[in-house]
C-alpha positions in Angstrom: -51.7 -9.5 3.1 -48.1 -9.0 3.5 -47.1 -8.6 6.8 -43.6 -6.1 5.7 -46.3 -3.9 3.5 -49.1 -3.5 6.2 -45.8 -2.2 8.4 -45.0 0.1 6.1 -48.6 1.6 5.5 -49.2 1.6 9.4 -45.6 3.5 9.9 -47.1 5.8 7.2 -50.3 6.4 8.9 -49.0 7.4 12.0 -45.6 9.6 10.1 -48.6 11.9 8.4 -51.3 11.6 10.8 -54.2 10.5 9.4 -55.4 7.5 6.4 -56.2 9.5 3.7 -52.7 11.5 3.9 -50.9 7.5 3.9 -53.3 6.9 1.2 -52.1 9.6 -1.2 -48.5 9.1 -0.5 -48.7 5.2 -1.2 -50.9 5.4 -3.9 -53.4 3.8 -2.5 -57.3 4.0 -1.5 -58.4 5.4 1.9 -60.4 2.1 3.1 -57.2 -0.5 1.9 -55.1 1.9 4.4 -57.7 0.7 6.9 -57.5 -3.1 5.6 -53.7 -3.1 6.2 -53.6 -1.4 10.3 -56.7 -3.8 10.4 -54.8 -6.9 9.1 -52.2 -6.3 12.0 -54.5 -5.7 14.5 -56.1 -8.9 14.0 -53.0 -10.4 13.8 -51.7 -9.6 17.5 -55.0 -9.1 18.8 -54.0 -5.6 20.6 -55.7 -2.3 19.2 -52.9 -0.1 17.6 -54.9 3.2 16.9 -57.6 4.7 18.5 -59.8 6.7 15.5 -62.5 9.3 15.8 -63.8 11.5 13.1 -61.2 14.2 13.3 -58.0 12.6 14.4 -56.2 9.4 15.5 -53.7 8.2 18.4 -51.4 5.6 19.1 -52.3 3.4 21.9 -49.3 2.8 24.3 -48.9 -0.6 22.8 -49.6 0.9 19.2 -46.6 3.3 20.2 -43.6 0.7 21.0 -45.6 -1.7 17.9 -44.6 1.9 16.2 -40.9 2.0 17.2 -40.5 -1.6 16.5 -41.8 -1.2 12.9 -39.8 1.5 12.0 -36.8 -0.3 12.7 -37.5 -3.5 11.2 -38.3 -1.3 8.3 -35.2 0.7 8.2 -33.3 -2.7 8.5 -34.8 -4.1 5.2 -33.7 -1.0 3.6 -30.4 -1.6 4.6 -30.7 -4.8 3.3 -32.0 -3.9 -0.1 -28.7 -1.6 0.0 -26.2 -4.3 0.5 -28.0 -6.4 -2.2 -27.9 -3.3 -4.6 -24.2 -2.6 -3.6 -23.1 -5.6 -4.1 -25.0 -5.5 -8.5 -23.9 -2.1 -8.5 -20.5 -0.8 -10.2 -18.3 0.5 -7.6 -17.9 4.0 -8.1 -17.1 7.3 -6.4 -13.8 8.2 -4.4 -11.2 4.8 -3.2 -8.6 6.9 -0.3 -5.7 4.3 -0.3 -2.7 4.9 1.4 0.4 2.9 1.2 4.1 2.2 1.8 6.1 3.8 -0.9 8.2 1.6 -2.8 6.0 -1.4 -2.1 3.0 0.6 -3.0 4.5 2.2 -6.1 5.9 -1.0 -7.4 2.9 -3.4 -6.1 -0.3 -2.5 -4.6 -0.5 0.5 -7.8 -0.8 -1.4 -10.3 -3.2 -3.6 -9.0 -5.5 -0.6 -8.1 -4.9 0.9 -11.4 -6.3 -2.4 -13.0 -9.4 -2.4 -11.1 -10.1 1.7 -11.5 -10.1 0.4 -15.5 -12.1 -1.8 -14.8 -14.7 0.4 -13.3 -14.5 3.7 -15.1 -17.0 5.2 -12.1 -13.9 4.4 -9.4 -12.0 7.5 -8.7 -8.8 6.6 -7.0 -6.9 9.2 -4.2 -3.3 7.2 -3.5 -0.8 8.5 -1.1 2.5 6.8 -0.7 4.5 7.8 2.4 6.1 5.2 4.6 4.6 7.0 7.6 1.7 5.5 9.7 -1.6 7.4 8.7 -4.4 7.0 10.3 -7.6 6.2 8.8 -10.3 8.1 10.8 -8.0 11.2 10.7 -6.4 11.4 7.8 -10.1 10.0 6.3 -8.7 6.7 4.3 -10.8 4.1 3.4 -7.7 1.7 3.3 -4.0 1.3 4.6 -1.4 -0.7 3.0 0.9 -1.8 6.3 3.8 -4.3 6.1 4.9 -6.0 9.5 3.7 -5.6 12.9 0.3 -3.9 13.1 0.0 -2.4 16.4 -3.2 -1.9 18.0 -5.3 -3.2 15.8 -9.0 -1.7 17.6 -11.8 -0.9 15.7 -9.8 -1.7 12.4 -9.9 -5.3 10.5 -6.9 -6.7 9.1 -6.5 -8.8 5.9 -2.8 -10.5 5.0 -2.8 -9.5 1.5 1.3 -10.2 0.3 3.5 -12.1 2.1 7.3 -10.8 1.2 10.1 -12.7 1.3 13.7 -11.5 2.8 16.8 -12.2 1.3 20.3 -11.0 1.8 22.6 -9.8 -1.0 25.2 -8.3 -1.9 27.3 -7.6 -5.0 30.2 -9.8 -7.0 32.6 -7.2 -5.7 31.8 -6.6 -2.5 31.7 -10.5 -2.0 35.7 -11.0 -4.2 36.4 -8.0 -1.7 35.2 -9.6 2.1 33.7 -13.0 1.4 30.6 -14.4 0.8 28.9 -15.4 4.2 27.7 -19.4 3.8 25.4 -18.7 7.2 23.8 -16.1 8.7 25.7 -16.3 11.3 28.6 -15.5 9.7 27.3 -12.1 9.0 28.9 -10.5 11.9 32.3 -9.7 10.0 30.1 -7.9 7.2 29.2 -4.4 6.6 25.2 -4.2 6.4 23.0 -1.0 4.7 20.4 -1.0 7.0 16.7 0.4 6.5 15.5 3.5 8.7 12.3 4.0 9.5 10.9 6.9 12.2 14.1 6.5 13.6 13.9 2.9 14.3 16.4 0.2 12.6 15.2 -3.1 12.6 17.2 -6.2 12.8 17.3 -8.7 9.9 15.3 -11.9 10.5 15.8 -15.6 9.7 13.9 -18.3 10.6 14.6 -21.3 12.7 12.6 -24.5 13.0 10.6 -24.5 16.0 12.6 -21.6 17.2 11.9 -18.1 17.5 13.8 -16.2 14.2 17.1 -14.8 14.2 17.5 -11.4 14.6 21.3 -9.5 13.7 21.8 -6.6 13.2 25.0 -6.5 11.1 28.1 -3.7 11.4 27.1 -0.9 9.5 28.1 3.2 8.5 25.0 3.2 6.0 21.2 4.0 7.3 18.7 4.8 5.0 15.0 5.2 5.2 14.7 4.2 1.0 14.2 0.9 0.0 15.8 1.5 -3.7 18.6 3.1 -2.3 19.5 1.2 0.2 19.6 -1.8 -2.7 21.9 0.6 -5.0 24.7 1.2 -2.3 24.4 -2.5 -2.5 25.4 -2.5 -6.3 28.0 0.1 -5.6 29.2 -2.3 -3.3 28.6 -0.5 -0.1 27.3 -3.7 2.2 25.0 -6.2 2.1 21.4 -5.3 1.8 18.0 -7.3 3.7 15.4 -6.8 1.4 12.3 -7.9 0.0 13.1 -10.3 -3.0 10.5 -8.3 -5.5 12.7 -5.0 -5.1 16.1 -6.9 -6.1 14.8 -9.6 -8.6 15.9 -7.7 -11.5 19.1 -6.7 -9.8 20.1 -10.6 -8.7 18.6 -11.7 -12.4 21.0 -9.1 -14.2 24.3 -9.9 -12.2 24.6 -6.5 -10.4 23.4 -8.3 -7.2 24.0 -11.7 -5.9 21.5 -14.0 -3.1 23.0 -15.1 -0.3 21.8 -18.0 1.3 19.4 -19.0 -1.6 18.8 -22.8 0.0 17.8 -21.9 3.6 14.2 -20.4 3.7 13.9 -16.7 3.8 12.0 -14.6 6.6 8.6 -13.7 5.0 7.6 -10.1 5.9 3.7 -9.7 5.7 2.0 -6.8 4.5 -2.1 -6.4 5.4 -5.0 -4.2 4.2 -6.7 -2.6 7.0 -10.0 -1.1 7.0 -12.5 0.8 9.6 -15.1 -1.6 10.9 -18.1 -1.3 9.8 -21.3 -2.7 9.3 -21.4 -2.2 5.7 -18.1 -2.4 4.1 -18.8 -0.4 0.6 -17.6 -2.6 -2.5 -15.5 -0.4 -3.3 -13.2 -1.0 -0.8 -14.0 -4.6 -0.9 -13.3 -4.9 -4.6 -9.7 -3.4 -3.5 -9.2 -5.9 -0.9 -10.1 -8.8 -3.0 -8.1 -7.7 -6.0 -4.8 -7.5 -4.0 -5.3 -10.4 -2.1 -5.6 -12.1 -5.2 -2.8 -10.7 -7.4 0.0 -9.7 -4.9 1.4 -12.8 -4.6 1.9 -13.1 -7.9 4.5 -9.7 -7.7 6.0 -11.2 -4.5 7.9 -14.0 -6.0 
């Protein structure tokens, strides 16, 4: 016999009380009830019920036998689950939150691909550039880009890794100069990015050094991405942004890259879920997609 079914029909057995009950609720005859509790009794050698005509008891080692059962049991369920999950189409409600301009421009359309993909995937985006938190706020996912935090009880994928570049427009640069290092970008005006109102230096690397950090002169703080790269076109400053938000700008002439030969700072950005025992594919499928097609928007 099957050692997994006889479990089941034993767990059974004692659940309703009695062999005949088991019986109808498997589907199976009274006496091949018996066969199976038999089967494991002979097995361990120990006596797991004690049976008179009108009822039956657990002995004290059929009790933690009992216990035991029920959770392998339960565990093979939750195996049969995960194999299922993973056949099944992912469906049902995908909470995604995300910064905005990055998540707009990037991690979007990516999601949008994969909920036509799967016409079962519902998808609930929020784009704010403000920290939400996923037990509260009750997201299965959170775009982040840069430093993470406290990271417990969450996992962390790198999913994009941006990279930094300074510009600035022809006018600006006929009008001041255009800075060969960055270094030199002390006598410039800079538009820097505001976020909860914390500015954040710009960053370039060094070999086997930690990176630069300046934080240029500036009259222009901002806490939008797009703008901050438009004062740049009006000529306004030099801008310290991601080089998928200004590749159009620097490919039609309205911007210009400083510093295109020295390697540019590369500002990550990570998925982050709950941990879990059982991640659902949903949110898996989401991971996996962006990890594999961000990149691809990034340079």
């Amino acid at each position: 016999m099957d050692r997994l079914t006889s479990m089941a029909v034993f767990v059974k057995a004692v659940d309703l009380g009695s062999f005949s009950a088991a019986a109808d609720a498997l589907a199976l005859s009274g006496p091949m009830v018996g066969k199976h509790v038999r089967f494991l009794e002979d097995r361990l050698g120990v006596r797991l019920l004690t049976r008179t005509t009108r009822r039956q008891n657990l002995t004290e080692f059929g009790r933690a036998y009992y216990e035991r059962c029920r959770a392998i049991l339960a565990e093979n369920d939750a195996a049969d689950a995960l194999a299922a999950d993973q056949l099944d189409e992912p469906r049902g409600r995908l909470r995604v939150t995300m910064p905005v301009h990055f998540g707009r421009r990037c991690v979007a359309p990516v999601l949008m691909a994969l909920a036509r993909q799967y016409p079962a995937l519902e998808l609930d985006l929020s784009f704010s550039d403000r920290f939400s938190d996923l037990v509260e706020d009750g997201y299965d996912l959170a775009i982040r880009t840069g430093e993470l935090g406290d990271k417990a009880g969450v996992v962390a994928r790198r999913v994009a890794r941006q990279r930094m570049v300074v510009s600035a427009s022809p006018d600006y640069l006929a009008r001041h100069g255009q800075p060969a290092r960055p270094e030199e970008l002390g006598g410039h005006q800079g538009i820097l990015y505001r976020r909860s109102g914390q500015i954040r230096p710009w960053l370039f690397p060094r070999d086997g050094e930690p990176p630069l950090a300046l934080t240029p002169s500036n009259r222009l703080r901002l806490d939008d991405l797009d703008a901050i790269a438009d004062a740049a076109v009006a000529g306004m400053g030099l801008a310290w942004l991601p080089y998928w938000l200004v590749r159009e700008r620097v490919q039609a002439g309205a911007l210009v890259q400083l510093f295109p030969d020295q390697p540019a700072f590369l500002y990550d950005a990570y998925a982050l879920w709950l941990q879990t025992p059982h991640l659902p594919r949903k949110v898996r499928l989401a991971v996996d997609a962006l990890a594999e097609a961000l990149p691809g928007y990034m340079s």
